[in-house]
N, CA, C and O atoms as a GROMACS GRO file, in nm:
protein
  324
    1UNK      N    1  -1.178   0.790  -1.256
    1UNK     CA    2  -1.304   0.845  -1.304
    1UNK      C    3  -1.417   0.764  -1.243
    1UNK      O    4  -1.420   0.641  -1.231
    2UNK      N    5  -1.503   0.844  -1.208
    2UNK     CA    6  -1.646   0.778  -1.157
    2UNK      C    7  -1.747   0.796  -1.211
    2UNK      O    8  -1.797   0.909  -1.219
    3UNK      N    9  -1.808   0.679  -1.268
    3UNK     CA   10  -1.937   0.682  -1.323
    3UNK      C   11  -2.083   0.629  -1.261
    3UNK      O   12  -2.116   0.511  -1.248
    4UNK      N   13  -2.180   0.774  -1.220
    4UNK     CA   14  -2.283   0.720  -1.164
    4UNK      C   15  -2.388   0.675  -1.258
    4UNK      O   16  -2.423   0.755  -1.345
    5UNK      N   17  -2.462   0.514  -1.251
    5UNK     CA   18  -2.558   0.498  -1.346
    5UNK      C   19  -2.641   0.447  -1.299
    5UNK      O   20  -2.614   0.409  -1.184
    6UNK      N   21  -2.771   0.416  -1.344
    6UNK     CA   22  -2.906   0.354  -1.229
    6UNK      C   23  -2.956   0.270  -1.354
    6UNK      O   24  -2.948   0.331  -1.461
    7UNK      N   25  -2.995   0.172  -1.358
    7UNK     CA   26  -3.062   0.096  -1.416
    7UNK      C   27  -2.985  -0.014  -1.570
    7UNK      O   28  -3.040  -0.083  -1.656
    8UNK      N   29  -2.862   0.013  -1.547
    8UNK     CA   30  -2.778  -0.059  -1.643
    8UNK      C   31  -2.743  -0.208  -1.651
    8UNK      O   32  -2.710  -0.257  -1.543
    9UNK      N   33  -2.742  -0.273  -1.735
    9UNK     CA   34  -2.678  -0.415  -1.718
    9UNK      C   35  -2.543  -0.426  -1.656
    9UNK      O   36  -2.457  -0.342  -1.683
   10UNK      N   37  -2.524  -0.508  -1.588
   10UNK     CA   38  -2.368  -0.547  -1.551
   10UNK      C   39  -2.281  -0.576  -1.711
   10UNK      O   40  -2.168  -0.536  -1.739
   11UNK      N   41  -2.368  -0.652  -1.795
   11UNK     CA   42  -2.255  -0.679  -1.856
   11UNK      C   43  -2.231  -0.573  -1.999
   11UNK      O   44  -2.158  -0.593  -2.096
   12UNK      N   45  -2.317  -0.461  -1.972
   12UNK     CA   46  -2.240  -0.400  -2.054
   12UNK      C   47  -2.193  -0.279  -1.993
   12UNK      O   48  -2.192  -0.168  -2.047
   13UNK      N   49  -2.143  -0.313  -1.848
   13UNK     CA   50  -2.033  -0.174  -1.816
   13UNK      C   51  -1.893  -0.249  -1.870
   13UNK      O   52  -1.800  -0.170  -1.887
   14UNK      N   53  -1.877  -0.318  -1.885
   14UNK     CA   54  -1.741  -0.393  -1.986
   14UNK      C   55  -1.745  -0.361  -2.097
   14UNK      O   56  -1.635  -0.362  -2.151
   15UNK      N   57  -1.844  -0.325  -2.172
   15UNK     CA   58  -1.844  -0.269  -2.337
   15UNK      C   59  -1.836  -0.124  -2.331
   15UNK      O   60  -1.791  -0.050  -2.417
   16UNK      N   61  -1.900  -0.084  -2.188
   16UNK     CA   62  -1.882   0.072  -2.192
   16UNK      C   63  -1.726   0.141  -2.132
   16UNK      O   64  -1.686   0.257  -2.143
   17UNK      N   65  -1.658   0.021  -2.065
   17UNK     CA   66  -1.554   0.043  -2.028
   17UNK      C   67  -1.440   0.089  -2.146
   17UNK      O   68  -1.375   0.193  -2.150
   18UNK      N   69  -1.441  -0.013  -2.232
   18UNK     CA   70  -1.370  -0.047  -2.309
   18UNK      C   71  -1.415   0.083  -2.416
   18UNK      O   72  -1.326   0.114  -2.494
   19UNK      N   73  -1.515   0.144  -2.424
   19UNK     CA   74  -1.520   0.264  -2.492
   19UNK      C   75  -1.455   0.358  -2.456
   19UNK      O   76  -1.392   0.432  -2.532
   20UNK      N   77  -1.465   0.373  -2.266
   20UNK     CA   78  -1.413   0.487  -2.262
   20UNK      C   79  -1.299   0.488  -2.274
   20UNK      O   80  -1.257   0.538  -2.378
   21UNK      N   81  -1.209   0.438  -2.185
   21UNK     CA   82  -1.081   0.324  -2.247
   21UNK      C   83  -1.054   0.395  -2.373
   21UNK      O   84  -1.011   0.510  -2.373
   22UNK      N   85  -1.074   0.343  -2.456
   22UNK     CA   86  -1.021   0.367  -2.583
   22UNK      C   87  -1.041   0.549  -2.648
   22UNK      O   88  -0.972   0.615  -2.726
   23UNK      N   89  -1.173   0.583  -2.572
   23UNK     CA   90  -1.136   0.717  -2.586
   23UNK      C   91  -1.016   0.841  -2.506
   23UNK      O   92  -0.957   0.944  -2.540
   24UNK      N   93  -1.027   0.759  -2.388
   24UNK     CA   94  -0.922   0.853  -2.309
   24UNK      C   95  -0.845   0.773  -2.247
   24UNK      O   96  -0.857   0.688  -2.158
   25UNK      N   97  -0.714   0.842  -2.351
   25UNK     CA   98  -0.608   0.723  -2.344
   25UNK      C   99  -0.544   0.705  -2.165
   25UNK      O  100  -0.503   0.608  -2.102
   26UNK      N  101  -0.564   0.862  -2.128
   26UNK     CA  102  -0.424   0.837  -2.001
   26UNK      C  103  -0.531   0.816  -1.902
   26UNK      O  104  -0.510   0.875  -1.797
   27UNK      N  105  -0.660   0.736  -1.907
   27UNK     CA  106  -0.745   0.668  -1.773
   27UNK      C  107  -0.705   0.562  -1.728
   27UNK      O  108  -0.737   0.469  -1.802
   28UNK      N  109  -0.650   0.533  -1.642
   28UNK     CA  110  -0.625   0.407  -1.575
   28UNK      C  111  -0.736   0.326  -1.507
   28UNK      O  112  -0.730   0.203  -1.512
   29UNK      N  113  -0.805   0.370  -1.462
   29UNK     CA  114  -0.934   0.305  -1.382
   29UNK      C  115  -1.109   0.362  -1.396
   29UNK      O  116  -1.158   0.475  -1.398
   30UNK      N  117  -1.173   0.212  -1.404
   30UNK     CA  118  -1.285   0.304  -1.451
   30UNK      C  119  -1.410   0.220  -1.331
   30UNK      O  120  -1.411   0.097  -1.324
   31UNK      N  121  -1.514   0.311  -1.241
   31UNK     CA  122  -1.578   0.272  -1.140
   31UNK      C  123  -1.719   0.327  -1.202
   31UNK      O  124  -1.746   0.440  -1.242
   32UNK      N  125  -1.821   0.178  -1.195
   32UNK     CA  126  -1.958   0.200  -1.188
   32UNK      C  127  -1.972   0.244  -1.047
   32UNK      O  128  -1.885   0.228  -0.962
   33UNK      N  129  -2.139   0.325  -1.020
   33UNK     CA  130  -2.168   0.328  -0.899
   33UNK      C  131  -2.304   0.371  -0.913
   33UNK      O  132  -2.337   0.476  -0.969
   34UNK      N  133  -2.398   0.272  -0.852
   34UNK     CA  134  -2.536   0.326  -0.854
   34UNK      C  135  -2.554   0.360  -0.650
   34UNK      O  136  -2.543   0.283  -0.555
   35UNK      N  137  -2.584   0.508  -0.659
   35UNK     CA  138  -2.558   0.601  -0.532
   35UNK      C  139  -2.424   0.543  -0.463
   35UNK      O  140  -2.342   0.523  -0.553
   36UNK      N  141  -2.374   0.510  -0.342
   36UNK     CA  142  -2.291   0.492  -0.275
   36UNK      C  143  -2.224   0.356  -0.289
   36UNK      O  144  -2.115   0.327  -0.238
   37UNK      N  145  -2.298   0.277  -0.360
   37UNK     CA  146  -2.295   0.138  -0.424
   37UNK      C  147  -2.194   0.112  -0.522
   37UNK      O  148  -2.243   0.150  -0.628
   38UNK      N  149  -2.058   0.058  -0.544
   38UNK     CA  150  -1.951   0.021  -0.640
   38UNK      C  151  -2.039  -0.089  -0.702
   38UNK      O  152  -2.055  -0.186  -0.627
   39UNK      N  153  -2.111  -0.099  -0.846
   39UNK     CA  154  -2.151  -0.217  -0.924
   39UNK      C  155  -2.039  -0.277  -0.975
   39UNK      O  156  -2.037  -0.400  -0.971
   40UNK      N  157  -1.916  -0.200  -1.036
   40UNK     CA  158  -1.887  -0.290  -1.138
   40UNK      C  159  -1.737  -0.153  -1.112
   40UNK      O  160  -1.753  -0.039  -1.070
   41UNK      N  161  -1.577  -0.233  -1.161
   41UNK     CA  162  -1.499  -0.182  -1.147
   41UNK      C  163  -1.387  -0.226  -1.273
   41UNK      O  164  -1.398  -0.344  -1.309
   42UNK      N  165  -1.259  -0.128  -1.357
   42UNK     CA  166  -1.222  -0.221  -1.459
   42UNK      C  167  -1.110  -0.149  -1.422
   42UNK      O  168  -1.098  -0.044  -1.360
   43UNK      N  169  -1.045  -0.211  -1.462
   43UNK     CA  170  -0.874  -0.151  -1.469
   43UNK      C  171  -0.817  -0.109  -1.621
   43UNK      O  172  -0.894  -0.175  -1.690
   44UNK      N  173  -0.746  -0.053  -1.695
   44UNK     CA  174  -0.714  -0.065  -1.819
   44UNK      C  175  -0.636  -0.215  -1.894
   44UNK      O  176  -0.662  -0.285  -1.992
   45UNK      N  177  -0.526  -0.213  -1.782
   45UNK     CA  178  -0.490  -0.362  -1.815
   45UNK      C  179  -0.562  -0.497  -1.837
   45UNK      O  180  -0.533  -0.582  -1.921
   46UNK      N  181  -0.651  -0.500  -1.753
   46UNK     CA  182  -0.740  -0.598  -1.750
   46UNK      C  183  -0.843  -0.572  -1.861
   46UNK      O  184  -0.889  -0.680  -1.897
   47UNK      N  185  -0.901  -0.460  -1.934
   47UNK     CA  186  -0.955  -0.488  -2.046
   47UNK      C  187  -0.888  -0.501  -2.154
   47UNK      O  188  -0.932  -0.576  -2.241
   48UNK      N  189  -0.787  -0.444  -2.168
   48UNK     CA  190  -0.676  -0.462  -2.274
   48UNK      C  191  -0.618  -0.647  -2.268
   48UNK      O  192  -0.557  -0.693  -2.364
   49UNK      N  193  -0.638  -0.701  -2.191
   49UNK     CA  194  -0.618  -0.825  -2.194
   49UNK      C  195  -0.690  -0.868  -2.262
   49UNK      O  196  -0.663  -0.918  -2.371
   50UNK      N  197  -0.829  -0.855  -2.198
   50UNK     CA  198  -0.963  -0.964  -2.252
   50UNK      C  199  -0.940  -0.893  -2.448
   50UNK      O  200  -0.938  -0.944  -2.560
   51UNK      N  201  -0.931  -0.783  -2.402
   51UNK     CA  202  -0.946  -0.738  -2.621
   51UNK      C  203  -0.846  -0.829  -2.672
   51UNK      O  204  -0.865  -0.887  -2.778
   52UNK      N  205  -0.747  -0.846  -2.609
   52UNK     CA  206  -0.633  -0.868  -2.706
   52UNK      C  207  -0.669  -1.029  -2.702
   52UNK      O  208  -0.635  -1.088  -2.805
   53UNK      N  209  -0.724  -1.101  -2.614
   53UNK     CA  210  -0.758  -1.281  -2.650
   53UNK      C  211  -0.812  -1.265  -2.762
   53UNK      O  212  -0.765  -1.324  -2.860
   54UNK      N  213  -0.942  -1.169  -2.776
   54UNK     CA  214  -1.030  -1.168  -2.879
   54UNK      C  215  -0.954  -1.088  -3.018
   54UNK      O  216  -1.031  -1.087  -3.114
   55UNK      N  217  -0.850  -1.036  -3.041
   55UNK     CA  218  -0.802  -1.022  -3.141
   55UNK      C  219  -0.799  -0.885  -3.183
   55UNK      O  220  -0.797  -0.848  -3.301
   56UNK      N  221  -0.799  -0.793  -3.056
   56UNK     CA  222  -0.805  -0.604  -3.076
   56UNK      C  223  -0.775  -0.595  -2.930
   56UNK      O  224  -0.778  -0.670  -2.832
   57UNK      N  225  -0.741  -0.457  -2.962
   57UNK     CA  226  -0.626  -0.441  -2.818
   57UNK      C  227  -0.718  -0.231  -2.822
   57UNK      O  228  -0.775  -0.184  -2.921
   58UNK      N  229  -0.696  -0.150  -2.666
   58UNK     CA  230  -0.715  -0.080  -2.662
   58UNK      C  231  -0.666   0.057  -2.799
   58UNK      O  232  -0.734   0.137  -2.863
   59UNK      N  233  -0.526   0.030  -2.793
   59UNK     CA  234  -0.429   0.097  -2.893
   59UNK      C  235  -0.532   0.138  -3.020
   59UNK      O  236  -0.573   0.248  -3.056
   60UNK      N  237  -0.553   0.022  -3.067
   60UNK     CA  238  -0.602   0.018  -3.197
   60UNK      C  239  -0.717   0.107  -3.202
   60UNK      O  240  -0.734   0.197  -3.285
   61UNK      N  241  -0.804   0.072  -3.093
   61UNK     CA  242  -0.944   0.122  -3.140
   61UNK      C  243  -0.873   0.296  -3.045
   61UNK      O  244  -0.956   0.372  -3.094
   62UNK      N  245  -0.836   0.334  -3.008
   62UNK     CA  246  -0.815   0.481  -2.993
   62UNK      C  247  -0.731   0.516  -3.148
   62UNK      O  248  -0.743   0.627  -3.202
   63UNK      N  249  -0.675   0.442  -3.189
   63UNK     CA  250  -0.630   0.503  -3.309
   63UNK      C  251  -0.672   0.501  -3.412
   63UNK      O  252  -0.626   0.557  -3.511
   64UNK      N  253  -0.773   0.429  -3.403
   64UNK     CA  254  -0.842   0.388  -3.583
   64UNK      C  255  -1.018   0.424  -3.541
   64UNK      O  256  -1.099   0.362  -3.472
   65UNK      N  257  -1.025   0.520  -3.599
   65UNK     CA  258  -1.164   0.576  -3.571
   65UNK      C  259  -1.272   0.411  -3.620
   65UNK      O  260  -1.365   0.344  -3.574
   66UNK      N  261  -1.209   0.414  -3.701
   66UNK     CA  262  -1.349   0.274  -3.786
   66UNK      C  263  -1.369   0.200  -3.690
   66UNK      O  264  -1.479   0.185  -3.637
   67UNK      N  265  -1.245   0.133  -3.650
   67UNK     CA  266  -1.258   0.020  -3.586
   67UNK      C  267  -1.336   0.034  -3.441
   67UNK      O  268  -1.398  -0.057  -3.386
   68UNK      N  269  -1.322   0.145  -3.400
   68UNK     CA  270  -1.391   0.168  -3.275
   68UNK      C  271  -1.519   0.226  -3.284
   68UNK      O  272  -1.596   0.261  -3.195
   69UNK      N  273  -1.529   0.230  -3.424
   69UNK     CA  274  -1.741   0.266  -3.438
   69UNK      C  275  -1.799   0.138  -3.470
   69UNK      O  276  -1.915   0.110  -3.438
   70UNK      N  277  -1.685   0.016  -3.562
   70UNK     CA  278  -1.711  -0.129  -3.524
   70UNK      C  279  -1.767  -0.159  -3.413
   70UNK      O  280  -1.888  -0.147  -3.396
   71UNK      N  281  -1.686  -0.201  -3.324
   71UNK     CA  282  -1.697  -0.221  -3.172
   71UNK      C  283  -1.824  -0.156  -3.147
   71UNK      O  284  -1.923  -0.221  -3.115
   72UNK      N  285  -1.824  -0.048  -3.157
   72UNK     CA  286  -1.987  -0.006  -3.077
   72UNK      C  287  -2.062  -0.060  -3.190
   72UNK      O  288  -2.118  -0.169  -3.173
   73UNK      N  289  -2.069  -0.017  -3.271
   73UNK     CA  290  -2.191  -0.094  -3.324
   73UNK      C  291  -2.250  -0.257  -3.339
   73UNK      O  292  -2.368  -0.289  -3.354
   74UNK      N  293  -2.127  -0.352  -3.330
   74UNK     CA  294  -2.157  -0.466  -3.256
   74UNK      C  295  -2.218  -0.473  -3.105
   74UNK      O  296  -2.319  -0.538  -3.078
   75UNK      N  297  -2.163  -0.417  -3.033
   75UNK     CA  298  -2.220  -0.420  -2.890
   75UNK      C  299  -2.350  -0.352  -2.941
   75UNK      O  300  -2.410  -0.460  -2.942
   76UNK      N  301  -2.407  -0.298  -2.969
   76UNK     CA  302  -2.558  -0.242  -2.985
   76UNK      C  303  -2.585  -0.338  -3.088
   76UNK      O  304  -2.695  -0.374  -3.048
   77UNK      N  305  -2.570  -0.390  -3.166
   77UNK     CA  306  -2.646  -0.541  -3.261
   77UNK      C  307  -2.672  -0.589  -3.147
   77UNK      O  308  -2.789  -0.585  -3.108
   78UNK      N  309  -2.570  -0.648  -3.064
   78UNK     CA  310  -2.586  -0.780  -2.945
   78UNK      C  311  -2.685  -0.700  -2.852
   78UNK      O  312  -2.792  -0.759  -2.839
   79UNK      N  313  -2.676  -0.574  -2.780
   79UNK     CA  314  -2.773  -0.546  -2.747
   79UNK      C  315  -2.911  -0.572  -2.742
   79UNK      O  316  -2.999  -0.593  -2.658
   80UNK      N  317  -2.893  -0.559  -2.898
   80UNK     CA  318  -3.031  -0.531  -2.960
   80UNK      C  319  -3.118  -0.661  -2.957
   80UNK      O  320  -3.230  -0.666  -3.008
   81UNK      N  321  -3.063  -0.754  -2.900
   81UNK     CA  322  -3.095  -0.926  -2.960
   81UNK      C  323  -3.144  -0.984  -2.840
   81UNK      O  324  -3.178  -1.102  -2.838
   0.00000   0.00000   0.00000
């Protein structure tokens, strides 16, 4: 899947990854791109890693609606700050 975006932070295509991620389970790879430009690139494994140090894993938040309106709504607190 390719995602074109213009004016985004780097560090929250990792929070947006991990959304989509968790919404669509059978994505394996997920590509920023502002025009012809690769910003930012994630693999599924590799975010499912970093969740699971921190104590949540992809699985969960596709299966548990709460927990994955958690997650966003922390990333938009931190946003917000």
């Amino acid at each position: 899947m390719n995602v074109n975006l213009e004016g985004q932070q780097e560090a929250s295509f990792f929070d947006q990854a991990v959304v989509t991620f968790a919404m669509i389970e059978n994505l394996g790879e997920l590509r920023y791109f502002n025009n012809q430009k690769e910003l930012s690139s994630f693999s599924r494994g590799a975010v499912d890693l970093i969740l699971e140090a921190n104590g949540t894993n992809l699985n969960e938040l596709n299966k548990d609606d709460d927990k994955l309106q958690e997650y966003i709504d922390k990333v938009n607190l931190d946003e917000s700050k």
